[in-house]
Structures are given as structure tokens and as C-alpha cells.
N, C-alpha and C positions, 0 to 999 in steps of 0.2 A: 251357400255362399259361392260365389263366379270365382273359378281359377284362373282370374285374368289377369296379365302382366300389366301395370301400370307402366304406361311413358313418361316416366320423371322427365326425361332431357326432354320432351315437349312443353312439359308444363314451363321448365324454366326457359325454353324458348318462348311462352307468352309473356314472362314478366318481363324477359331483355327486351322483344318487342316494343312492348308499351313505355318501357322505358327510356330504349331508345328514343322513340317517336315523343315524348313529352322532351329531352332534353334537345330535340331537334326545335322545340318552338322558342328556344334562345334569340334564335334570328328575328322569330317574330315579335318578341317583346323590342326588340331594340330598334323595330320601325316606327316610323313617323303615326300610321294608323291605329298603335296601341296605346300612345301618348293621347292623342286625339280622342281615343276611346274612354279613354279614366277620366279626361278635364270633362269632356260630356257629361259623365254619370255623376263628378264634382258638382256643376254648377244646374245638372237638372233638378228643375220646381217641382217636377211631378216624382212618377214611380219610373224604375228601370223595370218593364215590363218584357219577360222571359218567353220567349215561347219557341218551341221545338216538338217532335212528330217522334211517337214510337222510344226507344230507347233514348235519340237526342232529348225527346221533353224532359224523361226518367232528371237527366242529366239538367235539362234546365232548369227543374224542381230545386234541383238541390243549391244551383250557382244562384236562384232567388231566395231562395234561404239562408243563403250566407251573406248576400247582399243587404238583406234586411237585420240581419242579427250583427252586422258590424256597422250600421248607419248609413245604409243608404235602402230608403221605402222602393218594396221591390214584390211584384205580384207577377205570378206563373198564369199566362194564359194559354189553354188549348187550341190550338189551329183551326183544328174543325169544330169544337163551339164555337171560336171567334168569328166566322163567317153566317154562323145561326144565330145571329144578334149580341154576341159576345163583345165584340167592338166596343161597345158602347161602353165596356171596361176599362178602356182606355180614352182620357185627357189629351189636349192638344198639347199640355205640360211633359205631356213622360215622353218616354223614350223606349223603342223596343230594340230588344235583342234575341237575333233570331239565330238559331241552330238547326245545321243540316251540313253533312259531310257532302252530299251530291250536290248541294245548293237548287236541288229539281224538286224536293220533296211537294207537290200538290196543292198538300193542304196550306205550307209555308206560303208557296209561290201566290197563292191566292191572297195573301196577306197586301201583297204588293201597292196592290194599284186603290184599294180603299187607305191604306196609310200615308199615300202619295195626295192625294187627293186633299186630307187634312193636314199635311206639311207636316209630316209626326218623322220626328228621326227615327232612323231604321240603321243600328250596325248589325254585324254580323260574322261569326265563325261558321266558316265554309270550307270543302276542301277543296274546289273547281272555282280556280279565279274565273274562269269563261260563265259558271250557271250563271244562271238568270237573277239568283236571290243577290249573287254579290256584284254583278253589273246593275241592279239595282239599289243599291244599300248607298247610305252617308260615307259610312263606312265600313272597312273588309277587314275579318281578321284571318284572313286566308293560314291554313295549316299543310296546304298541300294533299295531293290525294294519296291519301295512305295506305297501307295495304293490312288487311285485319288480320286479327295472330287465328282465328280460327282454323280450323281442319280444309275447308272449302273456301275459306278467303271470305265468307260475307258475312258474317254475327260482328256487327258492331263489337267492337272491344279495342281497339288500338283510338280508332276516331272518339270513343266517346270517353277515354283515360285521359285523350288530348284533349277534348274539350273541357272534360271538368279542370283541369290544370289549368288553362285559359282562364274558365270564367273563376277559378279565384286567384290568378292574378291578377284580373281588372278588381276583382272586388277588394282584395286585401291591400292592393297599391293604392284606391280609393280613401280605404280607411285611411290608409297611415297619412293620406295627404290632411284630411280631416281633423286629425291627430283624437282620432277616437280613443280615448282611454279606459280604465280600469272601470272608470262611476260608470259611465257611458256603457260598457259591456254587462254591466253588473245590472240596471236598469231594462233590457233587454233580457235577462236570462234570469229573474229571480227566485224562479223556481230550482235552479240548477247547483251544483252546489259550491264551481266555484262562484257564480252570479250571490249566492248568499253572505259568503265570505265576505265579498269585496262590497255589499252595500252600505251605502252609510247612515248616521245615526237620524240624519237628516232625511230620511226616507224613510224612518221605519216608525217615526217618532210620531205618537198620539195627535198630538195638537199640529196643524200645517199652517205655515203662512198665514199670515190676515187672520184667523181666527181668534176668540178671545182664551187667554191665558189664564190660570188660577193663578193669580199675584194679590200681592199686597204690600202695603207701606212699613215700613219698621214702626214707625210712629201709631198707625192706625191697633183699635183695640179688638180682639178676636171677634167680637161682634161685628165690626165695620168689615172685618176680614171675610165672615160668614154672607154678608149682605152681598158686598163687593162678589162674590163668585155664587152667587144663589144662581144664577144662569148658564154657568160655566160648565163645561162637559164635565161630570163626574172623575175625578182622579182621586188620589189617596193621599197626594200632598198639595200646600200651598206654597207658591216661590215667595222670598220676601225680598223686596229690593231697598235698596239705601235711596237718599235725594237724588243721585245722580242717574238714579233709573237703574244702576248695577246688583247682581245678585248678592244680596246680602247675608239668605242664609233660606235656611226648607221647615216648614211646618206639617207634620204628617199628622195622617188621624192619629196614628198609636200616640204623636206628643197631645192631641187634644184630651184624647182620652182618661190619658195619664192625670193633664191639669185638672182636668174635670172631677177623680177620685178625691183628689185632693183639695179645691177649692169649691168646690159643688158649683153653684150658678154664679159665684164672683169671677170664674174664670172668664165670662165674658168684657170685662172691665179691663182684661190683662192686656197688656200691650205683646203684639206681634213680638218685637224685641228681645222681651222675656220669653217667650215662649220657642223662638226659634231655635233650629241647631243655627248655629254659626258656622263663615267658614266650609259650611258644605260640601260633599263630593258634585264636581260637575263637569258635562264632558261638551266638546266645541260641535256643531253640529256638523263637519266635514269629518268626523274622526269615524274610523268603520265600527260599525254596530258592533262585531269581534271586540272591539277597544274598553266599549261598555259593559258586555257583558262580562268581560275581565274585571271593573267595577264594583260588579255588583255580586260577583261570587268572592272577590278580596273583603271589602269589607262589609257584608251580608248586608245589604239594603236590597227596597224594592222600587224605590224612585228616585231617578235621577235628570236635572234641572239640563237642559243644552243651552248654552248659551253662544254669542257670537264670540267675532274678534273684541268685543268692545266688553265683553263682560256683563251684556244684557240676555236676559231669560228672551226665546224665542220658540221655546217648546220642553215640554215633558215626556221622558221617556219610563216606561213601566219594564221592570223584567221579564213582565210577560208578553211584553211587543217582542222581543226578541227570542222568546221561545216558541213561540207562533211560526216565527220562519225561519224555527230550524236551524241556526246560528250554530250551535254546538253539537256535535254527534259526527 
């Protein structure tokens, strides 16, 4: 092992640096061209399409990744693929954002005159209001030429702390204009585990929209009941609704079962009615999947009815839709 003294007070001379230099971009949020910049990325049709050279792309990666996982469609393109038929990845609808502290970077600068060409907005975080990227741009989110915390002054690290701080304040002032919420993020992230948490019952639930229901009438006899869902996606219970179309109560195999022990083949004659639980547990399709599986561990069932604000069946949830993704653990 090297008996070598580490420079503590250097290292914490990179973090004041960086520091510094991001809280220096206060001024820039509070110009007209970062306001300018978010309504952009608000009201564009297409993708916010990212792209940046060397370590800036590193950095663009990440600010179209954030862009994309808080609601606004957003694709990292390479520079120098973009000019090897890359382009063509880009819509007259989107938008690019391009990254380069020199604002001279090559491959960037090439971007120029084929985007102009298709009238494709071009902003931009740069450090040289003079280069050429932000004398060309819609618009500039100029940071100023900064000076990098490294030993020799040139390893990107102060430029590219500032840019990532940049692009997710355009991206998270975006969101909130949006008013991107909890469902919204949870829909994006469902593998993850707050994205788990936070989905709701109404996305996890067997049966979707427009599809056909396991229902039946109070009145109708287990027979009609059997007929009525001969087509119906396989589930464990049947809803039963009153006249008004409202959940009236749940019929599961274990209650057909049961009838059947005891009335052998008359069971079919039996009215839905008799045979339902009444009253049943059931849970609104906005409520988070977390809600139901509380449900269904309280009082040990395996299906439960969603219904709406109105008190109509609009899908079926199984316990096992919810341990599939991992809800609990």
C-alpha cells in the first residue's frame, strides 16, 4: 500500500467549487431564457431530444432520463451518429437540447445547419455566449465559462455538475407545471418500489376497461349465471348486481362448490340471490393497490369486486395480481 498523503482540503476545495458554481446559476433561472425554455418543453408535440459530446452527453443521458420519467418524452441522441443518418431520429415536432461548455464542440456544431434547415428548435446550455452553438440556438441557457475544480483546470467537473443541475431544473419546473402526480410517476416507474406503492387498483386489476365482466343479475338462476360468463376471462368469482346495475354482492367458486355438496344438480335452479355473499368487501378503482391488499390480508379473501363512484362493478381484482408486483415486502 502507497504512503501517500491524501489532500483532504483539495477534495473539499472540488465540492465548494461545484457548488459554488451551481448556486451561481440562480441568476440564470431567473432570466427570461429559462422561462422560455420550460413553456417550450410544456407545449412540445414531439420528444425533448438531448444530445451532448464526451462527458456533456454522459450528462445529457441522464437530464433525458429524468425528462422522460417525469412526463415529458425525451430521447438522448449522439452527435456523431446523428450526422451518420441519426437525424432521422428526430420529428419536426421535438425539440433539441444541446450541451457543450465551449459551445465549439464539432460534433454539436454540425448539428446546426441540418436542424435549421427543418425549422427544429434548438436550445441550449453553453458556457461562451460568443460560440457558435448559442449564436445559433432559439435559445441560450448560458452558465458562463467556468473554471473546472480539477488539478490542470480541464476534466469537465464543475461544467458538467452545472449542467446537470440545469437540466433538472427545466425538467422538474416542467413537471410541476404539468402537475405530474403520484399515479403519473408510479406508471412510469412500476418496477421500482416506490412506483409499486403508489399504483393503483385500477392498473393492476385483471379485467381493463371495455372488456367483458363476470356479472350477473340477482334474479338470474346459477345456470343463467354459468351461461352468461361461459366467454368471460376465467376468474374465481362472479359480481352480482341489483336492477340498478349496482354491486349487490360476490359469488365465488368455494360458494358454488359448497351449494353443489349440498344440493347436487338443483343447485342450478338456485337463484344468484341465495347463493351470493351480500354486502361484500369492495374497493373503488382509484384507491392504491397497498389499500386492497390490506383487504384481503384483513379479512382473508381472494377476490375483490372495484367498483366506481357509482357503485358499479368495473373490474376484478385477485390477490394474486397484487403479489405479482410485489406490493408487499
Amino acid at each position: 500500500m502507497m504512503n501517500s498523503k491524501i489532500d483532504l482540503a483539495f477534495a473539499e476545495s472540488v465540492i465548494q467549487a461545484e457548488g459554488q458554481a451551481v448556486l451561481g446559476l440562480l441568476r440564470l433561472v431567473r432570466q427570461d431564457a429559462f422561462a422560455q425554455a420550460v413553456q417550450l418543453f410544456l407545449e412540445c408535440e414531439g420528444s425533448v431530444i438531448v444530445s451532448g459530446m464526451g462527458k456533456a452527453g454522459i450528462v445529457g443521458n441522464k437530464i433525458s432520463a429524468t425528462l422522460a420519467s417525469t412526463g415529458t418524452a425525451s430521447h438522448f441522441l449522439h452527435p456523431a451518429e446523428a450526422v451518420h443518418g441519426d437525424l432521422g431520429r428526430i420529428q419536426t415536432n421535438d425539440i433539441v437540447l444541446a450541451l457543450s461548455h465551449s459551445g465549439e464542440s464539432e460534433e454539436i456544431v454540425r448539428l446546426i445547419e441540418p436542424l435549421k434547415q427543418r425549422e427544429i428548435k434548438l436550445v441550449s446550455i453553453v458556457g461562451d455566449p460568443q460560440s457558435r452553438l448559442a449564436v445559433h440556438s432559439d435559445i441560450v441557457l448560458c452558465m458562463g465559462m467556468l473554471t473546472e475544480a480539477c488539478p490542470l483546470g480541464v476534466a469537465p467537473s464543475v461544467s458538467t455538475t452545472c449542467m446537470l443541475a440545469m437540466g433538472d431544473a427545466l425538467a422538474l419546473t416542467t413537471m410541476k407545471l404539468r402537475n405530474f402526480g403520484t399515479e403519473d410517476y408510479a406508471r412510469f416507474h412500476p418496477a421500482g418500489a416506490l412506483g409499486r406503492k403508489l399504483l393503483t387498483v385500477g392498473q393492476t386489476m385483471w379485467f381493463k376497461s371495455g372488456e367483458s365482466l363476470p356479472l350477473a343479475q340477482e334474479s338470474d338462476t346459477v345456470e343463467q349465471m354459468l351461461l352468461k360468463n361461459e366467454t368471460t376471462k376465467r376468474r374465481g368469482a362472479v359480481m352480482v348486481t341489483d336492477a340498478k346495475g349496482e354491486l349487490a354482492g360476490i359469488i365465488t367458486d368455494a360458494d358454488l362448490r359448497r351449494s353443489m355438496a349440498k344440493k347436487g344438480a338443483n343447485v342450478f335452479s338456485v337463484r344468484c340471490s341465495d347463493l351470493m355473499t351480500p354486502n361484500c368487501k369492495r374497493v373503488r378503482e382509484d384507491a392504491l393497490a397497498a389499500e386492497a391488499m390490506a383487504v384481503f390480508h384483513k379479512f382473508r379473501i381472494d377476490e375483490l369486486p372495484v367498483v366506481n363512484a357509482e357503485n358499479q362493478p368495473v373490474g376484478l381484482i385477485d390477490v394474486q395480481d397484487i403479489v405479482a408486483i410485489k406490493i408487499v415486502g
